[in-house]
C-alpha positions in Angstrom: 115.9 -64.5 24.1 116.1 -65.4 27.8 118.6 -68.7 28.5 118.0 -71.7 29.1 118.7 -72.1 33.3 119.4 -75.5 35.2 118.1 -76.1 38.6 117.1 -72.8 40.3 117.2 -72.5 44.4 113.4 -73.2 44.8 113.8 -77.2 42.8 116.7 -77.5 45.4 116.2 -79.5 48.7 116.0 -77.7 51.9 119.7 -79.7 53.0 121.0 -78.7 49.6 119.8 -74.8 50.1 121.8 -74.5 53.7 124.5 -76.5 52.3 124.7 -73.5 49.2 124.6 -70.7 51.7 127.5 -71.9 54.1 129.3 -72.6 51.2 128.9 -69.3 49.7 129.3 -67.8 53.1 132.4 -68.9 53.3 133.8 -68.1 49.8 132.7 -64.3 50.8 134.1 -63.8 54.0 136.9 -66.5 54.2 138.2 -67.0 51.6 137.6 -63.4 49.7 136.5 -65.3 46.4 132.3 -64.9 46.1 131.2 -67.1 43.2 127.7 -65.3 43.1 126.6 -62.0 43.6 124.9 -60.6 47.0 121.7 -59.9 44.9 122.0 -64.0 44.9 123.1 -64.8 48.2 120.2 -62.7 49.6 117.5 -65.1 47.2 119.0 -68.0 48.8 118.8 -66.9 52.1 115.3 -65.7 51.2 114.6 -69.5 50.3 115.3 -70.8 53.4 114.3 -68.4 55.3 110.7 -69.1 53.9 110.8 -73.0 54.2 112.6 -72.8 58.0 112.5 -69.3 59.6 114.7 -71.3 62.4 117.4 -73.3 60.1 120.5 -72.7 62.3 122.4 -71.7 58.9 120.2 -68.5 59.6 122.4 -67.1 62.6 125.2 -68.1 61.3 127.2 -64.7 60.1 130.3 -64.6 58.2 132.4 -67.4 58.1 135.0 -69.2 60.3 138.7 -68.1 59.7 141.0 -70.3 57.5 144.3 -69.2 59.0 146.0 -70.9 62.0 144.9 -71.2 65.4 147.5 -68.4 66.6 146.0 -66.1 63.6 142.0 -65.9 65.9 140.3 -63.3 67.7 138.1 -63.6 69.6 135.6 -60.8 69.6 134.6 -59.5 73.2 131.0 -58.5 71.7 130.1 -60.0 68.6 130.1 -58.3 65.1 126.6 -59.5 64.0 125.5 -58.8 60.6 122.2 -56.3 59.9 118.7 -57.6 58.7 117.8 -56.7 55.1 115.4 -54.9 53.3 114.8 -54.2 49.4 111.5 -52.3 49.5 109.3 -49.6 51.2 107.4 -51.6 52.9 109.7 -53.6 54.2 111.6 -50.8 55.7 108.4 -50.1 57.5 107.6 -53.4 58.7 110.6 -53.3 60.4 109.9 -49.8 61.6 106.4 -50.8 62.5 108.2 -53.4 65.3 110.7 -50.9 66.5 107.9 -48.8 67.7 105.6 -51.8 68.6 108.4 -52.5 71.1 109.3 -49.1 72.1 105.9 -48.4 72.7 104.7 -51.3 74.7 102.7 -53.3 71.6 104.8 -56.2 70.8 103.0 -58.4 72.5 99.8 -57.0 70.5 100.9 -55.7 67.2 97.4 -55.9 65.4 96.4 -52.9 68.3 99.2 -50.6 66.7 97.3 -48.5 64.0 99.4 -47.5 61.1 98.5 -43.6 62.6 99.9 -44.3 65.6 103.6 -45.4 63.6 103.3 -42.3 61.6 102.6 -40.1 64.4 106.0 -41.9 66.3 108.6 -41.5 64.0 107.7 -37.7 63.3 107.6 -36.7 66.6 108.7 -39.0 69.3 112.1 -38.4 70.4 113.4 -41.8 69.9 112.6 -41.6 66.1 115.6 -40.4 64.6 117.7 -42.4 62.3 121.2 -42.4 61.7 122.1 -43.1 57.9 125.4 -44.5 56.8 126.2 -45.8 53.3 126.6 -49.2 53.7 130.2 -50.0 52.1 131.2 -53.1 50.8 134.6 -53.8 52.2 135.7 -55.9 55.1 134.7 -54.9 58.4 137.1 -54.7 60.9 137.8 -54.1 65.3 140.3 -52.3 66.2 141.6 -52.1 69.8 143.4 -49.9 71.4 145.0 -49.6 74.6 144.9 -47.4 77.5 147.4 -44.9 76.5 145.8 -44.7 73.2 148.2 -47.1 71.1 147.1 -49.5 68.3 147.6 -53.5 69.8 145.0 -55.5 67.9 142.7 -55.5 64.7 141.2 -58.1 63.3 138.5 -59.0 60.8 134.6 -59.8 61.6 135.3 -63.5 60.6 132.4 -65.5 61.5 131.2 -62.8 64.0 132.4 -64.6 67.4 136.2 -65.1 65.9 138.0 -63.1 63.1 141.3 -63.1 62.0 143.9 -60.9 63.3 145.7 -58.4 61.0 147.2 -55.7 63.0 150.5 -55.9 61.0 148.5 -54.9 57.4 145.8 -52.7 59.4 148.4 -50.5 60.6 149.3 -49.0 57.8 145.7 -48.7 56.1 144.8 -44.9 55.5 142.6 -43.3 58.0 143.9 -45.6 60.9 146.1 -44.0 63.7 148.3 -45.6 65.1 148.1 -43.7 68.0 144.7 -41.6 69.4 144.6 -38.1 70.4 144.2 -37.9 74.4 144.5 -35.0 76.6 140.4 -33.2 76.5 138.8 -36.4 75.5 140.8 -39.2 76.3 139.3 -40.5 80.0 138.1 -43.7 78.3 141.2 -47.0 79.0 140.9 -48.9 76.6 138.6 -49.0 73.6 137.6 -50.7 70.6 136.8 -48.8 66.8 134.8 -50.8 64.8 134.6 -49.5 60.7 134.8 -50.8 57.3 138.2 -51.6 55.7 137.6 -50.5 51.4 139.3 -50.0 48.6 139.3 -46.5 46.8 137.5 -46.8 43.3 140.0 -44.6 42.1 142.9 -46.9 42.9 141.0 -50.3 42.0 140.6 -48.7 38.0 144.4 -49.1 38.3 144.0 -52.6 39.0 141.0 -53.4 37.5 141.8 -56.0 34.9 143.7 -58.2 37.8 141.0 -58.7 40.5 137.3 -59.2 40.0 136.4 -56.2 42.4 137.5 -53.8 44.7 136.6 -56.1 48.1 138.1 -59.1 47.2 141.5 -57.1 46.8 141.0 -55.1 49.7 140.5 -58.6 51.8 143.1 -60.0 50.0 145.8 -57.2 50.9 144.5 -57.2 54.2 145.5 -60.5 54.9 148.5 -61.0 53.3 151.9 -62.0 55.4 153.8 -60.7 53.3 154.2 -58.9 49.7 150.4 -58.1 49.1 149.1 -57.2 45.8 148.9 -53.4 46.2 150.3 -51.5 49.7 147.8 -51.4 52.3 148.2 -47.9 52.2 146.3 -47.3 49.4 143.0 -49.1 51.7 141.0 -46.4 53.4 138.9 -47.2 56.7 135.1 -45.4 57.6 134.5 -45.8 61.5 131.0 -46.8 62.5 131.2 -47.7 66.2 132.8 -47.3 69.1 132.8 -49.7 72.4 134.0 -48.3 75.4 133.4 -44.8 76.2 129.1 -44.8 77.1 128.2 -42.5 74.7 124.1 -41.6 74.2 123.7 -41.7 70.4 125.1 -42.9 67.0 126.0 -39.3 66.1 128.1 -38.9 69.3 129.6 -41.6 68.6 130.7 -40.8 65.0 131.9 -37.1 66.3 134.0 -38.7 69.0 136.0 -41.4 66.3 136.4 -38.2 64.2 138.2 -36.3 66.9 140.2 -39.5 67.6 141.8 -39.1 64.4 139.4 -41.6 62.4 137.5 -41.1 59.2 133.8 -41.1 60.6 131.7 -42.9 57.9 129.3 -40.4 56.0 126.3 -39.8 57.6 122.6 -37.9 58.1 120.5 -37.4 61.2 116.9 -38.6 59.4 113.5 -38.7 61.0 112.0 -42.5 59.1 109.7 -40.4 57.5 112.9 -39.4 55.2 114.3 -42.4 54.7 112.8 -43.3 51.3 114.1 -39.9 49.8 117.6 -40.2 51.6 118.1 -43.7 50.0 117.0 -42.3 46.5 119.6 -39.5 46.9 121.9 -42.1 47.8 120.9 -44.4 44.5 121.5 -41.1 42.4 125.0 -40.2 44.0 126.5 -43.7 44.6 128.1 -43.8 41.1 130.0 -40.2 41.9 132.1 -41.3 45.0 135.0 -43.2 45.5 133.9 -46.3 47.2 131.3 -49.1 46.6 128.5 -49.2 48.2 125.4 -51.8 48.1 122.9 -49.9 50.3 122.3 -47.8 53.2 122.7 -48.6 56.9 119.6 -46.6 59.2 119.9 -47.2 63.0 118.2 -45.3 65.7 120.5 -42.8 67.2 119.5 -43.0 70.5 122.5 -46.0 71.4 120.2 -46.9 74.6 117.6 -48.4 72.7 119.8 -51.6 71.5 119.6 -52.9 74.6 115.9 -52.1 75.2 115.4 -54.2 71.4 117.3 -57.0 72.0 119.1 -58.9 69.0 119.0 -61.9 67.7 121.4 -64.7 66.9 122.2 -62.9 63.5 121.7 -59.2 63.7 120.5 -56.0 66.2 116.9 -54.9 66.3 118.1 -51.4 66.3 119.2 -51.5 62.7 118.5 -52.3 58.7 120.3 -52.5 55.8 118.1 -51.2 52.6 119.7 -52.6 49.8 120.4 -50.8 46.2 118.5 -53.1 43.1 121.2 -55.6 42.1 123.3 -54.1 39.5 123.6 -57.6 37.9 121.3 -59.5 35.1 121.5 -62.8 33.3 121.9 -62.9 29.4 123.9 -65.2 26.9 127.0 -65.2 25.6 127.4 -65.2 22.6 131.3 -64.8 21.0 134.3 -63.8 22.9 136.4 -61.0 21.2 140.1 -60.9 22.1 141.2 -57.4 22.7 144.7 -56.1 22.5 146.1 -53.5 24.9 148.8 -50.9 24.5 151.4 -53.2 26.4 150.7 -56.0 24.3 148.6 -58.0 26.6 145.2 -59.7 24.7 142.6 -59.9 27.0 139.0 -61.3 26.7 135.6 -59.2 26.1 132.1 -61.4 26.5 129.8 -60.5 24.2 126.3 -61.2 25.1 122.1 -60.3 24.1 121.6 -56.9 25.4 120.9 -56.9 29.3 119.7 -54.1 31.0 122.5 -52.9 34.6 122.3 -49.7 36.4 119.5 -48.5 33.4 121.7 -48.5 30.1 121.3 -52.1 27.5 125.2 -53.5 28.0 126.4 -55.8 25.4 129.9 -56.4 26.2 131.8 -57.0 29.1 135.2 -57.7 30.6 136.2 -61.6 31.6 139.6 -59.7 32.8 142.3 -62.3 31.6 142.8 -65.5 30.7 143.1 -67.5 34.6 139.5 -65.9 35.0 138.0 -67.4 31.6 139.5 -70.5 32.5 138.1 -70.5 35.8 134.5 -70.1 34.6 134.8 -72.8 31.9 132.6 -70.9 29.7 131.0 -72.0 26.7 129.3 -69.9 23.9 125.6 -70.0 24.5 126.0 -70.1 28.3 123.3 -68.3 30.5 125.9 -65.7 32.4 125.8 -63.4 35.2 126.9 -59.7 34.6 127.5 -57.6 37.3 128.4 -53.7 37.1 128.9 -52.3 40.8 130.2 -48.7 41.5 130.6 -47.1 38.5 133.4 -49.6 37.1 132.6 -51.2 33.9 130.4 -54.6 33.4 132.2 -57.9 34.1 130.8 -61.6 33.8 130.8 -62.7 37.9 129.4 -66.5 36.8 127.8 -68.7 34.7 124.5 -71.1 35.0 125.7 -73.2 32.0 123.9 -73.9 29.0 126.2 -73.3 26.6 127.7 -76.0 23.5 131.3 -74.6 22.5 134.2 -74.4 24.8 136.1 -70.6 24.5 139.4 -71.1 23.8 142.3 -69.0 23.4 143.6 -67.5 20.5 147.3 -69.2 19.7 147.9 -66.0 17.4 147.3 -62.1 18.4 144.3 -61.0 16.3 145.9 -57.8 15.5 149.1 -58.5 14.0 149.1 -62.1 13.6 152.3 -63.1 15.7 152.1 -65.7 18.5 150.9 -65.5 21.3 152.1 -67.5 24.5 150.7 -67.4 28.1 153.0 -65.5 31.1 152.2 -66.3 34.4 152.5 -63.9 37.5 151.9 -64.4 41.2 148.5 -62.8 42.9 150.4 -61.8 46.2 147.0 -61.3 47.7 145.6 -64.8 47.1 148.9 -66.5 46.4 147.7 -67.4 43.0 149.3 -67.8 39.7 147.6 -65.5 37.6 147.6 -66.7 33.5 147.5 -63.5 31.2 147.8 -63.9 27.7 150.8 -62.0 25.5 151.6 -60.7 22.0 155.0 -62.1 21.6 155.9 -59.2 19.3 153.9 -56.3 20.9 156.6 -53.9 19.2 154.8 -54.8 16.0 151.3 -55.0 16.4 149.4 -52.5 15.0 146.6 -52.2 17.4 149.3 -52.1 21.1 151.2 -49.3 18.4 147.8 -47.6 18.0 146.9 -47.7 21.8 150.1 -46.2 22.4 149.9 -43.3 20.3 146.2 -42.8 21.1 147.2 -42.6 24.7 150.2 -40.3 24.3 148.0 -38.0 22.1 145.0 -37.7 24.5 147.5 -37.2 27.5 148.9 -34.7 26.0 146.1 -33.1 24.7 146.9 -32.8 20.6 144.6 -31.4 18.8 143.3 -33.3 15.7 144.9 -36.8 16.6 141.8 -38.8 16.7 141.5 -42.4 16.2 140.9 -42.2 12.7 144.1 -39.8 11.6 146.1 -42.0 13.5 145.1 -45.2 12.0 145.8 -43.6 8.9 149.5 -42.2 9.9 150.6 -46.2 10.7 148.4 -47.1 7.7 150.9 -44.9 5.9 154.2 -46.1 7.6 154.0 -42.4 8.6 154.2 -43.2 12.2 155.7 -46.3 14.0 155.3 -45.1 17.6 154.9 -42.3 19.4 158.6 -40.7 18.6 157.6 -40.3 15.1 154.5 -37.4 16.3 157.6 -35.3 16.4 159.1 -36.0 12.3 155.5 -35.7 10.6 156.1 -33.2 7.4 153.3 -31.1 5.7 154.2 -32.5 2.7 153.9 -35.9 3.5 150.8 -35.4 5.1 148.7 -34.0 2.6 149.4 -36.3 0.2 147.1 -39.1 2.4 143.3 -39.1 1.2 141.0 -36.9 3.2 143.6 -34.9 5.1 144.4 -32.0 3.1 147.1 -28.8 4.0 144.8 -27.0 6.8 144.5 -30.0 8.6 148.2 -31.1 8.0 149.9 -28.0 9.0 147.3 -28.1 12.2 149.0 -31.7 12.9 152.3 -30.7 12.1 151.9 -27.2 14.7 150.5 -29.5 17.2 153.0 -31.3 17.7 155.5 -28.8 17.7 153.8 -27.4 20.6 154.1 -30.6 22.4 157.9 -30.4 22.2 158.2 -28.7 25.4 156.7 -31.1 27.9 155.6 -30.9 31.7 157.1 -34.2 33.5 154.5 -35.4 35.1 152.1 -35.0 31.8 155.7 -37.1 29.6 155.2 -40.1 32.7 151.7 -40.3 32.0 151.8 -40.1 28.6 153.9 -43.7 28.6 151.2 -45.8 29.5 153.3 -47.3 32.1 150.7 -49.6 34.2 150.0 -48.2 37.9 151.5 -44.5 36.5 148.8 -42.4 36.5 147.9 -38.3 37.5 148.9 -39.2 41.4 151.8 -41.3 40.8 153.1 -39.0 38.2 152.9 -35.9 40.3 154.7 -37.8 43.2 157.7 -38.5 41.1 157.8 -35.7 38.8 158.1 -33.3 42.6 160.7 -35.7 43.5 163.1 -36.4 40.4 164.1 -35.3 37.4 163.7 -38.2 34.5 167.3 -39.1 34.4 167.2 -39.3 38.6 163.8 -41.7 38.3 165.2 -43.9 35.5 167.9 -44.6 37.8 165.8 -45.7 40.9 165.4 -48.8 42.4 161.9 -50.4 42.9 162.6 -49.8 46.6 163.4 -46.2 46.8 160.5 -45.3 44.4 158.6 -47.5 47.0 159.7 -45.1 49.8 157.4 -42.3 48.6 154.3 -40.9 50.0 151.0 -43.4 49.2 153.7 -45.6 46.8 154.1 -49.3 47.8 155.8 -52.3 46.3 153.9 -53.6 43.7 153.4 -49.9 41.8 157.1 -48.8 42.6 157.9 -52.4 40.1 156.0 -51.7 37.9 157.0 -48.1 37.3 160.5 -49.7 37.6 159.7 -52.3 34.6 157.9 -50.6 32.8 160.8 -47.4 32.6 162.8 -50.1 31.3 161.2 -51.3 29.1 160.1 -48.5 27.3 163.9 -47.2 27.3 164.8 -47.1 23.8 161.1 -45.3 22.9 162.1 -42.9 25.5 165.0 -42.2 24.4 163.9 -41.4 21.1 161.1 -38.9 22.3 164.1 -37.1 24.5 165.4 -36.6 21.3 162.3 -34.0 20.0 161.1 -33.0 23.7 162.2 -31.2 26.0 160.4 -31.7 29.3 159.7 -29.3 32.6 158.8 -29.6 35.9 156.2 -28.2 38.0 154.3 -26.3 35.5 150.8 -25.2 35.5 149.8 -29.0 34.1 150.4 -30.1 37.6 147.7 -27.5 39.0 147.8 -24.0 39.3 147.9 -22.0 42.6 150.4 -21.3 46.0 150.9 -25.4 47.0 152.2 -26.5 43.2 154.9 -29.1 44.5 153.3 -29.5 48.1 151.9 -31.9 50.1 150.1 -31.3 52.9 148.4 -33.4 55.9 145.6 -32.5 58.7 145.8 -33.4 62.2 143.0 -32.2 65.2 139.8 -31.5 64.2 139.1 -28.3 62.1 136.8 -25.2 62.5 136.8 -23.7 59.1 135.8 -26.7 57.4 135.6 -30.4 57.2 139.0 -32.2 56.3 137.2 -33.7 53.0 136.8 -30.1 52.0 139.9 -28.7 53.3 141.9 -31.5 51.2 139.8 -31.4 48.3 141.0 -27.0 48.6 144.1 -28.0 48.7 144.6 -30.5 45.8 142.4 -27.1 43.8 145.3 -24.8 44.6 148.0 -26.9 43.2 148.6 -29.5 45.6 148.8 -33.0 47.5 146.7 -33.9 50.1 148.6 -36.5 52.2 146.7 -38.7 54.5 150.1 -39.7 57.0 153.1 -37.7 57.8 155.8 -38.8 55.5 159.6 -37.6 54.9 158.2 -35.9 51.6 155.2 -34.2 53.2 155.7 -30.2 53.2 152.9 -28.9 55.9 151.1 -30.5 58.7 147.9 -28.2 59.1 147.4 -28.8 63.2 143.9 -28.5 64.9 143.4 -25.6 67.8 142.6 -29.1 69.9 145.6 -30.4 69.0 147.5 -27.3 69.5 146.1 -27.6 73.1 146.2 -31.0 73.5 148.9 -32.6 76.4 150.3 -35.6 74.5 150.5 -34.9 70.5 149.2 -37.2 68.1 151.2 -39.4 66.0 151.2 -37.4 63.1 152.2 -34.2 64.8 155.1 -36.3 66.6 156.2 -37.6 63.3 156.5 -34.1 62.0 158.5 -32.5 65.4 160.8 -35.8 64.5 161.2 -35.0 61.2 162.3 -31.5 61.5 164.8 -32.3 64.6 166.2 -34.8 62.2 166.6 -31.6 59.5 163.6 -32.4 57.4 162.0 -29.1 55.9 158.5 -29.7 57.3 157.0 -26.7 58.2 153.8 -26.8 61.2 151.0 -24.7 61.0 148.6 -24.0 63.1 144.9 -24.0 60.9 144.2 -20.3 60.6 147.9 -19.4 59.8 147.8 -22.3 57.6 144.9 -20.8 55.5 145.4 -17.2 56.1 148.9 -17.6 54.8 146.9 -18.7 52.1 144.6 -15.8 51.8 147.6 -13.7 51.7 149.5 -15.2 49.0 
């Protein structure tokens, strides 16, 4: 049963419509808090559009910063945003005036036969496409000077002024602080242009705070101080480069890459590909690490953006081809409250199946309880669900609609305790976040359950299923986690449906669990932010008794750690204390064993530097991580290797990295420097 909707965009008055879209536009790249999804944001523009192909709301781009005057940039060539397609044919009508211009037909398009575009973009040598995904983060210029150092970034902004954030942008991964010169640095200054993003993989850590991974990564971008999550967990793709007069897009992504920069992905494509690219694109999108909501395609040849021209909102030379919205409207129809392993209870939407990214969803996150509040919703409400990247469906708005007002439980629906509301700062936004709390999560049945779910699946047991567990705390058999290790045979098969094969198979399997890898014992927890990565980190670093004793700042220290994780780790140690001690009581725990991966470079981390001849860095990290390892993206005091480039063996002034590493062994550190074929013939070797 479809909704019943209010007012849609095409009832609204023209004045109304532009009113929507600067408003909007300003939520998305101001403020970092969109209220709709692009799917809609592209309708409205659409709307206008159609009524006023000239409103001046059209060449407006981004939107003006909302710091102080001190905190602008002005852009020395503007960052203008892309025109947008959805379909085949409007990717050709937009090649179809590419080559009416390059070919001396603008002025006559009718005389251009649809034989003469084919015939163009398979042969003619200025039909070749660059492809790009095009990632949904937070574009950014970054300027450098003429000896190569890092002096300015700032943020697109409106497109003519963004906001400067060279104090956060300095330490985002992928962004040297210092360019490689010597061969190929004749250039002065110079500008990188690229796409700030946060990792999927680090957002799922996250994921119940913040309502996706761009409005965190904007958030952390521009904080003064204490952001959310350390900006070294952001990652930056280069697109551009202004200064050097390079001939083509390609060259142009092979020179940021020798810089030191993280070139976005990309394929050389004749137009004639471009349906089948985007298509592999559509089938690959949910398998990498970043969100994406389409592909960029500009001709390579970088003299032909002159020869188009531009308009007041975007290049000829390029398109954006959009991926299908990944979002649908449905009702809602109940709220379930569901209760986590650390006793917090947070709310579930449950709404008339709605097709997203082609599998029928009927449930979805609202997050916590700030966010319910926020969108005021009522049960029958016509909602928006939005599933982007692979994370799981979330409600992004509502139309209204609805008759009853969701409120909040004032008792946990597992255990029947109260529940009361903590409160805890958003560093990114500056917001009070509400989350709602068992008050006795110590005795609630279903955070118990989580716990010893998670423990078991960490740890890989055998035969603990949901099901036998809830029957061991049915039974009083099992209180936490501690108790895995007191389970009798006896006891056990006394309990219906179990039986002696299955308990001894229990009972065995948790006796083999009593010698434990560290790393595996910190995941196992459930401590928030202490996953595979952070676990490995610590467990090379300290023994349990050393970490237990550290302070949020010296855990902060480590490589790819910040603030917010290292407290969290911190509190969450601390909490868990007396559980911890009881397990130390049955366990016995190891480190570096074969659980933290297998091969020569167990216990190592190791960073590239200079470009590589064997392989591509992606692949040489993603070796390196299959033989045991770390692959660190900066030179820190606990890296072990720096793998070094033969041009930056032969370059005159070292990069940054590469000084950082000659500082850190004059200072005593044990970082060893390899050149790239000792590195992997060592390897080889071994």
């Amino acid at each position: 049963m479809m909704p019943s909707n209010p007012p849609q965009p095409h009832e609204w008055t023209t004045a109304r419509l532009a009113e929507e879209i600067l408003r909007h536009n300003r939520l998305y790249f101001a403020e970092a808090a969109p209220e709709i999804s692009d799917a809609d944001f592209d309708g409205l523009v659409a709307e206008l559009r159609k009524r006023e192909p000239n409103h001046p709301v059209l060449r407006q781009v981004g939107a003006p910063s909302i710091s102080g005057e001190s905190d602008k940039v002005t852009h020395k060539r503007p960052m203008l945003s892309l025109e947008k397609c959805n379909t085949q044919d409007e990717f050709n009508a937009w090649l179809r005036g590419v080559c009416a211009t390059l070919t001396g037909k603008a002025n006559n398009l009718k005389s251009l036969a649809q034989e003469e575009v084919d015939a163009w973009a398979a042969a003619s040598p200025l039909a070749w496409l660059v492809l790009t995904p095009k990632i949904d983060g937070l574009a950014c210029a970054i300027h450098y000077d003429a000896d190569g150092k890092l002096k300015l970034a700032a943020t697109r902004g409106d497109g003519e002024v963004g906001e400067n954030v060279t104090h956060s942008l300095r330490r985002v991964g992928g962004v040297p602080t210092e360019l490689r010169d010597g061969l190929f640095w004749p250039h002065g200054e110079l500008e990188v242009r690229g796409e700030v993003y946060l990792p999927l993989s680090a957002f799922q850590n996250v994921a119940d705070q913040f309502a996706n991974p761009r409005n965190l990564a904007a958030g952390v971008l521009k904080a003064k101080d204490n952001p959310a999550i350390a900006p070294d967990q952001l990652r930056f793709f280069a697109y551009d480069v202004l200064g050097p007069n390079l001939p083509s897009e390609s060259e142009k992504l092979k020179f940021v890459s020798r810089l030191g920069f993280t070139p976005a992905p990309h394929v050389r494509i004749r137009p004639t590909q471009a349906h089948a690219t985007f298509q592999q694109w559509v089938d690959r999108r949910a398998n990498e690490d970043f969100e994406a909501d389409g592909v960029v395609l500009k001709l390579d040849d970088a003299t032909l953006a002159q020869r188009l021209g531009l308009t007041a909102h975007h290049p000829r030379n390029a398109i954006a081809w959009k991926f299908s919205a990944e979002s649908g409207l449905t009702t809602l129809t109940d709220v379930e409250w569901s209760v986590a392993r650390t006793g917090t209870i947070t709310p579930v939407a449950i709404v008339e199946p709605v097709q997203l990214s082609g599998a029928a969803v009927t449930r979805a996150t609202l997050h916590n309880l700030s966010n319910l509040r926020r969108l005021a919703l009522k049960i029958g409400d016509c909602v928006e669900l939005v599933r982007r990247g692979g994370v799981i469906p979330h409600v992004e708005n509502t139309r209204g609609g609805g008759f009853a007002l969701v409120e909040p439980p004032t008792e946990c629906p597992s255990c029947g305790q109260p529940t009361r509301i903590d409160e805890t700062l958003n560093k990114a936004t500056g917001k009070t976040t509400e989350l709602l709390v068992c008050t006795a999560p110590d005795q609630c049945i279903v955070a118990r359950r989580r716990q010893v779910v998670h423990f078991c699946a960490t740890l890989e047991l055998d035969g603990f299923g949901e099901k036998v567990i809830d029957t061991l705390l049915g039974a009083g058999l099992l209180t936490d986690t501690a108790d895995l290790y007191t389970l009798q045979v006896g006891d056990l098969q006394e309990l219906p449906r179990m039986g002696k094969i299955l308990a001894q198979k229990l009972v065995s399997e948790a006796a083999r669990a009593r010698v434990v890898d560290l790393t595996l014992f910190l995941r196992a927890l459930g401590i928030e932010t202490l996953g595979k990565h952070a676990a490995t980190l610590l467990a090379n670093r300290w023994t349990l008794e050393e970490l237990r004793g550290k302070r949020a700042e010296e855990i902060a220290e480590l490589h790819s750690l910040g603030d917010v994780s290292a407290q969290q780790i911190v509190a969450g140690l601390a909490k868990l204390a007396p559980l911890i001690d009881r397990l130390l009581t049955h366990v016995r725990l190891e480190r570096h064993t074969a659980h933290v991966g297998e091969g020569p470079l167990v216990g190592q981390i190791v960073v590239f530097t200079g470009t590589l001849t064997r392989m591509k860095r992606s692949d040489a990290q993603a070796r390196v991580v299959k033989l045991g390892g770390l692959a660190g993206d900066t030179v820190t005091a606990e890296t072990t290797t720096l793998v070094v480039g033969s041009d930056e063996m032969a370059a005159t002034t070292p990069s940054s990295k590469l000084k950082k590493a000659r500082k850190l062994q004059q200072a005593g550190g044990t970082i060893e420097i390899l050149g790239e074929d000792a590195f992997w013939t060592r390897l080889e070797t071994t």
